[in-house]
Every structure is written in structure tokens, then in C-alpha cells.
C-alpha positions as a printed NumPy array, in Angstrom:
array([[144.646,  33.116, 161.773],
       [146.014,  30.138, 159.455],
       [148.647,  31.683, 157.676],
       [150.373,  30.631, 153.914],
       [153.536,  29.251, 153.032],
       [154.956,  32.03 , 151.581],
       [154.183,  33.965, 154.549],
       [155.403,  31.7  , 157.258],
       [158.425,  31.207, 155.15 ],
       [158.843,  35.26 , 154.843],
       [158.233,  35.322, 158.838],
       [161.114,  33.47 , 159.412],
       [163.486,  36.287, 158.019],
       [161.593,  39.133, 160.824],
       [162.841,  39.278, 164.194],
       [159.9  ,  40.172, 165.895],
       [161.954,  41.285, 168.644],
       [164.266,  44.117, 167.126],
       [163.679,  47.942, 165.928],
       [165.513,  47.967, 162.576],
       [167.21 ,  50.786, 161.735],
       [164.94 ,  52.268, 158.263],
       [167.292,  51.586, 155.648],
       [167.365,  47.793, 157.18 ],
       [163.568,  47.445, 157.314],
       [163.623,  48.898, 153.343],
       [165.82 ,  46.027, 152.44 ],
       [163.974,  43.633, 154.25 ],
       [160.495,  44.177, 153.237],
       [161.744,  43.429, 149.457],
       [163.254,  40.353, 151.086],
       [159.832,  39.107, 152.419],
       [157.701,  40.046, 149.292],
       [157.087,  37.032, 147.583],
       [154.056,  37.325, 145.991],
       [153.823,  36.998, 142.204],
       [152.968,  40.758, 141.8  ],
       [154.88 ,  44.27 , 142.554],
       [153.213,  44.441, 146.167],
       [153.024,  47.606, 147.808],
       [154.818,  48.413, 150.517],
       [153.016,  50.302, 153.563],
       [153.537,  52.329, 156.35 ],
       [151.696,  51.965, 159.692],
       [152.698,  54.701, 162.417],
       [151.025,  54.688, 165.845],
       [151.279,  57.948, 167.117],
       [150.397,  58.859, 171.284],
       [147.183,  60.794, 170.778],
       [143.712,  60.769, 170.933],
       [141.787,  60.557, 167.3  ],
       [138.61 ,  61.383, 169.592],
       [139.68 ,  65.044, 170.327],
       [139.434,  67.767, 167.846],
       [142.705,  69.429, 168.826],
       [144.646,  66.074, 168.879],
       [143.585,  65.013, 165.027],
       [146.526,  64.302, 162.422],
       [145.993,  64.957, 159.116],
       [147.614,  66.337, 155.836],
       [149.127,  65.168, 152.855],
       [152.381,  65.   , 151.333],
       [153.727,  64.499, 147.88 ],
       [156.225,  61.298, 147.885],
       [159.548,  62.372, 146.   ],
       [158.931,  58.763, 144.259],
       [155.58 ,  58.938, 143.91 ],
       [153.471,  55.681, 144.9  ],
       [153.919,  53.569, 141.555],
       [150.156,  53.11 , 140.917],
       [147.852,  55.01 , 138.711],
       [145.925,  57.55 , 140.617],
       [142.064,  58.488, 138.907],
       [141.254,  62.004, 139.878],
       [137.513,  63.218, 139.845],
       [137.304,  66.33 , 139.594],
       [133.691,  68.863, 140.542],
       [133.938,  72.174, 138.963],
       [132.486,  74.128, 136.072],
       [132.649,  76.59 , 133.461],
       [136.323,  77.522, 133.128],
       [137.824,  75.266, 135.936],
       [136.414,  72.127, 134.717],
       [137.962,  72.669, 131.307],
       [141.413,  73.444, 132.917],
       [140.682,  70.248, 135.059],
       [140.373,  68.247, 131.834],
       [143.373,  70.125, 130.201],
       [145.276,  69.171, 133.322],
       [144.523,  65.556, 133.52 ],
       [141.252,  64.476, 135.525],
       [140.036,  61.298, 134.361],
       [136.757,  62.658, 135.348],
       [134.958,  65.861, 135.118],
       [131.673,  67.442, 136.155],
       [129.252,  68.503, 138.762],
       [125.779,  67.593, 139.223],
       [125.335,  64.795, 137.338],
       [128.507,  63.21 , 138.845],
       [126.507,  63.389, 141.564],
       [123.998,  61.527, 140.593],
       [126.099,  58.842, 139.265],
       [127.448,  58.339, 142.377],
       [124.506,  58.284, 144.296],
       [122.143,  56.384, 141.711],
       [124.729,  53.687, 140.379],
       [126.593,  53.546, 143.205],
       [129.815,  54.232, 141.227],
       [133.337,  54.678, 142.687],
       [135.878,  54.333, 139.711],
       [138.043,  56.949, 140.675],
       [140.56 ,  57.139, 143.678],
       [140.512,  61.019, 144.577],
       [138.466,  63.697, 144.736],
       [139.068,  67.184, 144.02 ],
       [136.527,  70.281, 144.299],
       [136.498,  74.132, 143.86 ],
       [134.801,  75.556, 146.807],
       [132.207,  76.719, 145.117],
       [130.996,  73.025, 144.33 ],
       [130.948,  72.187, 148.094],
       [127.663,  72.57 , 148.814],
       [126.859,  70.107, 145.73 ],
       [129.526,  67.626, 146.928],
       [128.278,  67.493, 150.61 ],
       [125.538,  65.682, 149.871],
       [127.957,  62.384, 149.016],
       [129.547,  62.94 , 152.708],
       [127.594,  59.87 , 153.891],
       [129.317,  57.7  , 151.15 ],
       [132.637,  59.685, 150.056],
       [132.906,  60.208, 153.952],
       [133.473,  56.43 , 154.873],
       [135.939,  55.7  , 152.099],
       [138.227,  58.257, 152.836],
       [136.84 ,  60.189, 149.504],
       [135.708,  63.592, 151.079],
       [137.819,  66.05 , 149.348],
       [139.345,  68.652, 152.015],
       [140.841,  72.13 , 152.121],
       [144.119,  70.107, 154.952],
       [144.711,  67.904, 151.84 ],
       [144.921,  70.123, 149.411],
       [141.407,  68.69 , 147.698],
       [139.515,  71.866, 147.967],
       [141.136,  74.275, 146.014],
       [140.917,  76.864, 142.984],
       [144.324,  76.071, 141.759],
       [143.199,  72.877, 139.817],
       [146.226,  72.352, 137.72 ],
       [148.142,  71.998, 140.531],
       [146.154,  69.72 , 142.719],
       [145.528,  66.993, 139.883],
       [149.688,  67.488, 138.736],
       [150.711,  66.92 , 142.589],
       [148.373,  63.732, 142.96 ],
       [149.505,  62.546, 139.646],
       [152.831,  62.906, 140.355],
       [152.312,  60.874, 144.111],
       [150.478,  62.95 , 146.478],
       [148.914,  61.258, 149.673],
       [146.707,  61.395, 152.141],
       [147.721,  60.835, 155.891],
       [145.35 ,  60.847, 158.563],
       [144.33 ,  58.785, 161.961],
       [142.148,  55.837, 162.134],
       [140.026,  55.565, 164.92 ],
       [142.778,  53.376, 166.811],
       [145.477,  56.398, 166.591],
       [147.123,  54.644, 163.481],
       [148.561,  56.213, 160.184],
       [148.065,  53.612, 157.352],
       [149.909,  55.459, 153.911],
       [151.481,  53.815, 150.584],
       [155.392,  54.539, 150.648],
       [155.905,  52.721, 146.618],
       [156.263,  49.538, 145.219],
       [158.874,  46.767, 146.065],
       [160.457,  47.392, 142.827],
       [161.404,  50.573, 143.681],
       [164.382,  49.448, 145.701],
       [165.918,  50.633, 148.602],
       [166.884,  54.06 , 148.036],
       [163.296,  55.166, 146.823],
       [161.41 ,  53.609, 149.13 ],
       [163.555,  55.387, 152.256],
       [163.291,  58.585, 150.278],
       [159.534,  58.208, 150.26 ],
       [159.586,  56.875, 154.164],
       [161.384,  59.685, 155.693],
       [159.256,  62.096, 153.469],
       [155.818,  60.933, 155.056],
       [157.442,  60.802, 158.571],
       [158.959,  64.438, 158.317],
       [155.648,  65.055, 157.435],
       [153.6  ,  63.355, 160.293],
       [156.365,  64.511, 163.018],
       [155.982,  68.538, 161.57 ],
       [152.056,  68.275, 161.862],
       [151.985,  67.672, 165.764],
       [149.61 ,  68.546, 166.923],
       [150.221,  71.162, 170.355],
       [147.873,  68.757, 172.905],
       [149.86 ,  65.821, 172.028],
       [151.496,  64.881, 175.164],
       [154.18 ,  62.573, 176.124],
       [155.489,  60.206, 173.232],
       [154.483,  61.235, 170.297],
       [155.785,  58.028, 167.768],
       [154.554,  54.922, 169.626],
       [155.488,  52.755, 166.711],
       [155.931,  52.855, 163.135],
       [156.166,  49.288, 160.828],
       [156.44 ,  48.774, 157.148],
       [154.998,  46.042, 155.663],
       [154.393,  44.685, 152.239],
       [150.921,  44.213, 150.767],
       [151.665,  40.307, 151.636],
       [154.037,  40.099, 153.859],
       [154.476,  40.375, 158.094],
       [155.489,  43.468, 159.683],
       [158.667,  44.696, 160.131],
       [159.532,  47.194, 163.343],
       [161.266,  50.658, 162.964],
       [163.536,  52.237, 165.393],
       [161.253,  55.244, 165.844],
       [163.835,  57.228, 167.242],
       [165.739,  56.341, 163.979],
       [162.564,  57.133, 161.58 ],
       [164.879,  60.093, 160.02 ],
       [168.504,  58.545, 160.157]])
């Protein structure tokens, strides 16, 4: 892959052979952002299980003390008196069937997360095939599915994320911005990784944190320590 200036420039500051402690890696990711935007940084963990067993899947979400610095749109399904506490609370959208139909008829997807009552899950399963894919399915592990409203579209406003395993065993999650500095982004780090070690799953065997590297949104990859992830 032919790589940029900028890039190959930013490379040169990585040594692609060390495990940096976290608060190093946090200082050096700002170092290697040099795009002309606030680039997000990211996490990538690859943890020692198998995504193809039931009882080995990782997946939850956690609300970053620092929140992610973009603006989150929440969709929300309900009716009657939880889609007017949705709207009280914040949702940039709100509705039910005819949401629906957007979706499926205008192929629309203006929104970032959805959130449902249970009651409106028989309605929203028939966007699985195209919420599904995109990481869009709302779900009673994240905290999507719920009958506390308020609460759900306040915590994703405020920086809630989703964390779950790609089909190669990999956690890809937003940890901020690159102007948040040091001390928020580590904050925000060792919140998602407290958060992937706790939700272990009891098959995992052997080594459970294979790797973990931060990166920004245009920049290489920088190693962590994963024995360090919480230091």
C-alpha cells in the first residue's frame, strides 16, 4: 500500500518493535496526528477467543468518562408516552412504523444509534438485514432495548459505546479526539479495557489480551503493553 507523506513522516516517530506503556502511546498518538482535522483516536484490542462460538462472544457497552467528542444522533422506536419522553429527552429522531419505512424505502441512515422499547421489537426486526450489517441493531447487552428511555439517550449523549468482536476476534471502539490530551484520552482507554477484561467470557482460554493498539484516524499504529493496559 503506497503510503503519504504525512504518514511516513508520522511512522518514523513508532517503534514498531516496543509495547509502550499507555500513558506513552496517549502522548504519542497526538504526536503522529497530523492531519488538518481533530482525528479520532481508536482502540483495536485482539482478544484470544473465538467470535464463532456463542459462549466465547464479547460484547457490551460502556460510557467513556470523556465521552467520544462527536455528536451522537439517536433514533429512537417507541410510542404513545415513551416516544414523547424520548423527544423530551433528546432523540433526534422519533417514531415507529413509518421510520420503518423510511429506512427501508429511501434507504436512509442519518442517525448513528438506535434505541427501542421492547415492545417495538417485533416492528424493528424487520430492518435486521440492514441495521444488522452496520452495527445498528439495537440490543438488550448494550443497553439499546430498554423502557428507561431517558436514560439510554442521556448515557449515549453523554459518550456511551458499543464494544463487540469482529469476525477476526478484534475490538475496534472510539476512545476521543486528539484534542483531548493525554489525561482524557487514558481515562477513556482504561475505562473501555476495564470494561472488555470484566466481560470475559468463562470459555475463554489461555491469553485472553493478545494485543491492544491505538491509533489515530490517520495515523500508524502504536503497540500497548497489554499487561500494562490498566497501569
Amino acid at each position: 500500500m503506497k503510503r503519504g507523506k504525512k504518514y511516513l513522516e508520522s511512522l518514523k516517530l513508532v517503534d514498531r518493535t516496543k509495547l509502550y506503556e499507555p500513558a506513552e502511546a496517549m502522548d504519542l498518538v497526538q504526536k503522529t496526528a497530523r492531519a488538518k482535522f481533530d482525528e479520532t483516536v481508536e482502540a483495536h484490542i485482539k482478544l484470544g477467543v473465538d467470535s464463532r462460538h456463542a459462549d466465547q462472544q464479547v460484547r457490551g457497552a460502556v460510557v467513556l468518562p470523556h465521552g467520544t467528542g462527536r455528536t451522537v444522533r439517536v433514533l429512537v422506536f417507541a410510542k404513545g408516552e415513551k416516544a414523547t419522553e424520548a423527544e423530551q429527552s433528546g432523540a433526534d429522531y422519533v417514531g415507529a412504523e413509518d421510520l420503518v419505512a423510511k429506512i427501508q424505502n429511501e434507504n436512509w441512515f442519518d442517525f448513528d444509534v438506535v434505541v427501542a422499547t421492547p415492545d417495538m421489537m417485533g416492528i424493528v426486526g424487520r430492518l435486521g438485514r440492514v441495521l444488522g450489517p452496520k452495527g445498528l441493531m439495537p440490543n438488550p447487552k448494550a443497553g439499546t432495548v430498554t423502557m428507561d428511555i431517558a436514560k439510554a439517550i442521556a448515557d449515549i449523549k453523554a459518550g456511551k459505546i458499543e464494544y463487540r468482536l469482529d469476525k477476526t476476534n478484534i475490538i475496534h471502539c472510539p476512545i476521543g479526539k486528539v484534542s483531548f490530551g493525554t489525561e482524557k484520552l487514558l481515562d477513556n482507554f482504561r475505562t473501555l479495557m476495564e470494561a472488555v477484561i470484566k466481560a470475559k467470557p468463562a470459555a475463554a482460554k489461555g491469553q485472553y489480551l493478545r494485543s491492544v493498539t491505538v491509533t489515530s484516524t490517520m495515523g500508524p499504529g502504536i503497540r500497548i503493553n497489554q499487561q500494562k493496559v490498566l497501569d
